[in-house]
N, C-alpha and C positions, 0 to 999 in steps of 0.2 A: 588760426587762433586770433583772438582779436588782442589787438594790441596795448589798447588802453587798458582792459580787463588784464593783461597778462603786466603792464607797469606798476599800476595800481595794487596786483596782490604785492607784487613783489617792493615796494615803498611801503604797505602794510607787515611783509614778513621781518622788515629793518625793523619798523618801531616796536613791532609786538616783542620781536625776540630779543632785539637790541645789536648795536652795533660789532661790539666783540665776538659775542658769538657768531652770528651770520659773516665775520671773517673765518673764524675757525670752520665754519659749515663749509666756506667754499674751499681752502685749505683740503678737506677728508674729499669730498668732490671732486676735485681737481685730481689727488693723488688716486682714486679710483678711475675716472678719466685713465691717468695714466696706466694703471695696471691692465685695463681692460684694451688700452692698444698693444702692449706687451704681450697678450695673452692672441690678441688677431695676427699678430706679427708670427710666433711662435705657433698658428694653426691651430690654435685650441679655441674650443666656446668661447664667445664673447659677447659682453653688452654695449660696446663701443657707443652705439645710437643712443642709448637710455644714459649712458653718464655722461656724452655732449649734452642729451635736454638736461641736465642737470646743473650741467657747469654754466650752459646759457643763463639759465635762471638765476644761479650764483653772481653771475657776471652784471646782469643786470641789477640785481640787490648794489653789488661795488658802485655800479652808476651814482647811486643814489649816497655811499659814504663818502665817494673819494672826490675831489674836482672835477668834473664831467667835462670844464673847456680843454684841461690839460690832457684829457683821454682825449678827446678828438683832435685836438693837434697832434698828439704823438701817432693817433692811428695814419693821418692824411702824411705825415712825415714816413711812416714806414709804409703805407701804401705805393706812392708817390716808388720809394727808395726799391720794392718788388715791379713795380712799374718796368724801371727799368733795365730792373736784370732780365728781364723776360723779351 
């Protein structure tokens, strides 16, 4: 996928839809995310794959509401903090 094209829509689905909703969007995503490893977990059909592209998406919308320096510090801090449990 190309990258620009796939930032770009999603800085478009923020303004088009607006900030509150496209939290609540990622909010129902997230909690399907979670049902759907619930449901791989427990051996039953799942969409696991199709609700991470989902919550990707969502994730990258937040990029574009929230602080984007403070996302990247905290990821390089708990990166860094998995680093070296491993």
């Amino acid at each position: 996928m190309n990258l620009d094209k796939f930032r770009g829509t999603c800085i478009q689905a923020v303004n088009y839809f607006g900030i509150e909703p496209q939290k609540r969007q990622a909010i129902e995503e997230c909690a399907e995310l979670i049902q759907a490893i619930c449901k791989d977990l427990r051996g039953k059909e799942h969409n696991v794959e199709e609700e991470m592209a989902d919550v990707f998406i969502m994730l990258e919308q937040l990029t574009h509401i929230y602080d984007n320096d403070k996302i990247e510090k905290f990821k390089e801090e708990k990166i860094n903090k998995l680093q070296k449990l491993l």
